[in-house]
C-alpha positions in Angstrom: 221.8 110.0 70.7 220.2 109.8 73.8 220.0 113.7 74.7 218.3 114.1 71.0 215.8 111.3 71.9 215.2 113.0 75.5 215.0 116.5 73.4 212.5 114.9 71.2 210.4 113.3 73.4 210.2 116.6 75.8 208.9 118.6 72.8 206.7 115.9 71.6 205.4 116.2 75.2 205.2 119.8 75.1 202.9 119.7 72.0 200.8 117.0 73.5 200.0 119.1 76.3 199.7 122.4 75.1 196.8 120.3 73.0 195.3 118.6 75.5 195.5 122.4 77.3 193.7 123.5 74.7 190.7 121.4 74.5 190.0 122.1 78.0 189.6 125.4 77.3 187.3 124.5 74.5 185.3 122.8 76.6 185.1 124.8 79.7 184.7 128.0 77.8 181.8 125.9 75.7 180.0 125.0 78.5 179.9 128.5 80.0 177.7 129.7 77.3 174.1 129.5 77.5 173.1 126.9 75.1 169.3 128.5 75.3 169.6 131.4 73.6 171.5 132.9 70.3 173.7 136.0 70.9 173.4 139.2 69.0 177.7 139.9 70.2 179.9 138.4 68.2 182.5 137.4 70.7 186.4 137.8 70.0 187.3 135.2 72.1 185.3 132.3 70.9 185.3 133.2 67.4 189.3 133.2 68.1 188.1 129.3 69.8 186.2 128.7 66.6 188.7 129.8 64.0 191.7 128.2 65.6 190.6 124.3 66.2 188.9 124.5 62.5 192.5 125.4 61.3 194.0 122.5 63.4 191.3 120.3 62.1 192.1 120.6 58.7 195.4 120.2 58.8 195.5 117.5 60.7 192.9 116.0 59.0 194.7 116.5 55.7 192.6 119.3 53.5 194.2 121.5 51.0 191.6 124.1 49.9 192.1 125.5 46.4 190.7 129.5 46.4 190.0 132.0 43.8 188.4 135.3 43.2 188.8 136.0 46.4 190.3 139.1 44.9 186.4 140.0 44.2 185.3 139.9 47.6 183.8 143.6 48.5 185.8 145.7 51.8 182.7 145.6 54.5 180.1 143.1 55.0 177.8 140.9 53.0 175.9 138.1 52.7 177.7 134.9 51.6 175.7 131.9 49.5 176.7 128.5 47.9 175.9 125.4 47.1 175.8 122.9 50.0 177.5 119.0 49.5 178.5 118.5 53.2 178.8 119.3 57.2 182.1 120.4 56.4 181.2 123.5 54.3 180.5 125.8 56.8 183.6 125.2 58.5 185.3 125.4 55.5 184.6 129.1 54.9 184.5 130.8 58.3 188.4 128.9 58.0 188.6 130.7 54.5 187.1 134.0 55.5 189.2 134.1 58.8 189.0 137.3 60.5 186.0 138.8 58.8 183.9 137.3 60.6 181.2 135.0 58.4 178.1 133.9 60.6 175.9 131.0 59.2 172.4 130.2 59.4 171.7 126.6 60.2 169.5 123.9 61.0 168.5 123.8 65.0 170.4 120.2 64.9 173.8 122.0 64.8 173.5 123.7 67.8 173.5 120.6 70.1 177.1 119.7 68.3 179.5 118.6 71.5 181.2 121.7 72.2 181.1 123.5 68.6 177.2 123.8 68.8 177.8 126.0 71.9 180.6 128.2 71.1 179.2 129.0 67.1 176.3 130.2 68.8 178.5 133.6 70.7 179.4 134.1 67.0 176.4 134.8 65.9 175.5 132.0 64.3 171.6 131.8 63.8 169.0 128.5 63.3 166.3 129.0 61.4 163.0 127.0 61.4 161.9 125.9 58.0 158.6 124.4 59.2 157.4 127.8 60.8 157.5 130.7 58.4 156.7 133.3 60.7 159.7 132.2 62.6 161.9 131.7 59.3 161.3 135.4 58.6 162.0 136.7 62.1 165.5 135.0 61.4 165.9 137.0 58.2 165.6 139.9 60.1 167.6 139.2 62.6 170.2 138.5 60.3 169.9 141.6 58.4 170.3 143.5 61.7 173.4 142.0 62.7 174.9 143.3 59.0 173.5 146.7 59.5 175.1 146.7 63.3 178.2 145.7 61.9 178.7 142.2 64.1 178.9 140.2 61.7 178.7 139.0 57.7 175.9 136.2 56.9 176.4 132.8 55.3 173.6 130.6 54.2 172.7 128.0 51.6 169.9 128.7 49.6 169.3 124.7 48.8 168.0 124.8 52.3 169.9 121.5 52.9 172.6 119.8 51.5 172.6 118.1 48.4 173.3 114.4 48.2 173.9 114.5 44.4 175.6 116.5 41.6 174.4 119.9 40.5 171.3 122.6 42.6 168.5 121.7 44.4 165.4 124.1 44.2 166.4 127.3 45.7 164.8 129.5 48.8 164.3 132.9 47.2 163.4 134.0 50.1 166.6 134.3 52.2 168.0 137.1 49.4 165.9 139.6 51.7 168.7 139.5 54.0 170.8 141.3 51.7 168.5 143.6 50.8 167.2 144.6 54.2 170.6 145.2 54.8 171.5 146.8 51.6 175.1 144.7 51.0 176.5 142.8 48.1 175.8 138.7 47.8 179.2 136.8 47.5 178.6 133.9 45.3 180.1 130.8 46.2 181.0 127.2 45.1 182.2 124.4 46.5 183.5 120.9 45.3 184.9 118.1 47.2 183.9 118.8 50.8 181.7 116.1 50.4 184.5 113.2 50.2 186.3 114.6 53.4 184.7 112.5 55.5 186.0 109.5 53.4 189.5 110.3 53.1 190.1 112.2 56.8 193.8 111.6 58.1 194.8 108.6 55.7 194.7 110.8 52.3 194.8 114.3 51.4 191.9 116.0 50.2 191.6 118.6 47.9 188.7 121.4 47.9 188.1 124.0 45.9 186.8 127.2 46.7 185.6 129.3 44.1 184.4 132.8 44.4 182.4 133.0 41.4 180.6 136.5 41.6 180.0 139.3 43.8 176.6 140.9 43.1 176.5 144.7 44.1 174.4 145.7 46.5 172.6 148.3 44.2 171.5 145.2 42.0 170.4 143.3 44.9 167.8 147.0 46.1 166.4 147.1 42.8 165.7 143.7 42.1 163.0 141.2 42.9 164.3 138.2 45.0 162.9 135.5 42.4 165.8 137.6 39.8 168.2 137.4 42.1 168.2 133.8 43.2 167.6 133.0 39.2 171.4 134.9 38.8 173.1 133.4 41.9 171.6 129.8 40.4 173.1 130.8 37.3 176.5 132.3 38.5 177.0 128.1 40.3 175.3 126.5 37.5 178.1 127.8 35.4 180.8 127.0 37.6 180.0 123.6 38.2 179.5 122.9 34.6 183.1 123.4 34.2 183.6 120.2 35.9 183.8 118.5 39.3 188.3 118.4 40.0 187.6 115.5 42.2 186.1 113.4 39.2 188.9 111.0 39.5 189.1 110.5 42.6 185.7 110.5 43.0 185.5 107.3 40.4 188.5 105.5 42.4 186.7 105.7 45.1 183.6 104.0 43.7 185.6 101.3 42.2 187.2 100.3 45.4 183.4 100.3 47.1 181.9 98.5 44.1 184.8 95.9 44.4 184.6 95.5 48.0 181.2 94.7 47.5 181.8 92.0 44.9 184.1 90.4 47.0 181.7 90.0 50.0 179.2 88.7 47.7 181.3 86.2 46.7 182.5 85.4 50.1 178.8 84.9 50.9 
């Protein structure tokens, strides 16, 4: 008994430190990046960094994602959209879309993330100013440049922000130009239940499901307006989420349990 708890103990150990090895890589290779600039390399090694910890977050953190039509998604690159409920989501596609290589546009904020904001940013990963239009479009570019050099794919939300509440916020037409300066196909996606991570992270599983809900071919996306093609990406989630939110259950548990929590402290008081 007492050479199986030794033999436990040393490989409980083992893991430990291997971890803890880990994260000092994270950070050391982190900090050598130059958090004043954005990077037109994708980099291997930190997208390797990038890929691996978001794979150890989730399962430590207890998230099943449910995919489908990932059968649909096209051979080279494109430019990937959906609907946006949470911080999680962009982590929970470059996890999905491992090893092709999915860089996202995002707001300047997530670039001064501890650690992560540094190492997205020698994958690729772009901000974009949404006060400054001049500089909004010299991002779009940018973007469509990486495509066409083959670095990387694009992900972006065309809410502009994430959605508090059920269903679309108004969409940016404008960011469809991506695509079509770089003459690829739009992967339409959706997303329900990253938004109650947050609330159920470690003590209960989470479930999260990832649908792939079109792929719009690029020779749609050259001869078409980008007002059409934002209405058909609208319509291609519009449907999807009309089918129902999985989580609606859960979701309703978990506003019972608030709702009584609250009754109690009112009645406390």
């Amino acid at each position: 008994m007492d050479v199986v708890l030794k033999i436990i103990l040393w490989l409980l150990g083992g893991i430990v430190g291997l971890f803890l090895v880990y994260v000092a890589v994270m950070v050391i290779s982190a900090y050598l990046v130059d958090s004043s600039r954005e990077y037109d390399k994708n980099s291997r090694y930190y997208r390797i960094l990038l890929e691996y910890s978001t794979a150890v977050l989730f399962f430590l953190g207890r998230v099943k994602i449910h995919k489908t039509g990932m059968d649909k998604i096209p051979d080279g690159r494109f430019l990937l959209v959906s609907n946006h409920r949470s911080k999680f989501d962009p982590l929970i596609a470059w996890h999905v879309f491992s090893g092709r290589d999915v860089a996202f546009i995002s707001k300047k904020e997530n670039f001064d993330v501890f650690v992560f904001g540094r190492i997205i940013r020698k994958c690729c990963f772009m901000a974009i100013d949404r006060e400054d239009p001049r500089k909004a479009l010299e991002t779009i570019n940018k973007a469509a440049d990486l495509i066409i050099k083959d670095e990387v794919s694009i992900g972006l939300y065309p809410e502009g922000t994430r959605n508090y509440e059920e269903g679309l916020l108004p969409f940016h037409s404008g960011v469809f130009k991506i695509a079509q300066k770089a003459n690829v196909p739009i992967v339409v996606l959706t997303l329900q239940g990253s938004e109650i991570i947050k609330d159920r992270v470690i003590r209960k599983r989470t479930d999260v499901y990832f649908d792939i809900v079109d792929v719009i071919p690029a020779e749609y996306v050259k001869s078409h307006r980008t007002p059409e093609i934002s209405e058909r990406v609208r319509d291609d989630m519009e449907k999807k989420l009309a089918e129902g939110d999985p989580n609606a259950t859960v979701k309703q548990q978990m506003a019972d349990k608030k709702a009584a929590k609250v009754k109690n402290k009112e009645n406390q008081n």
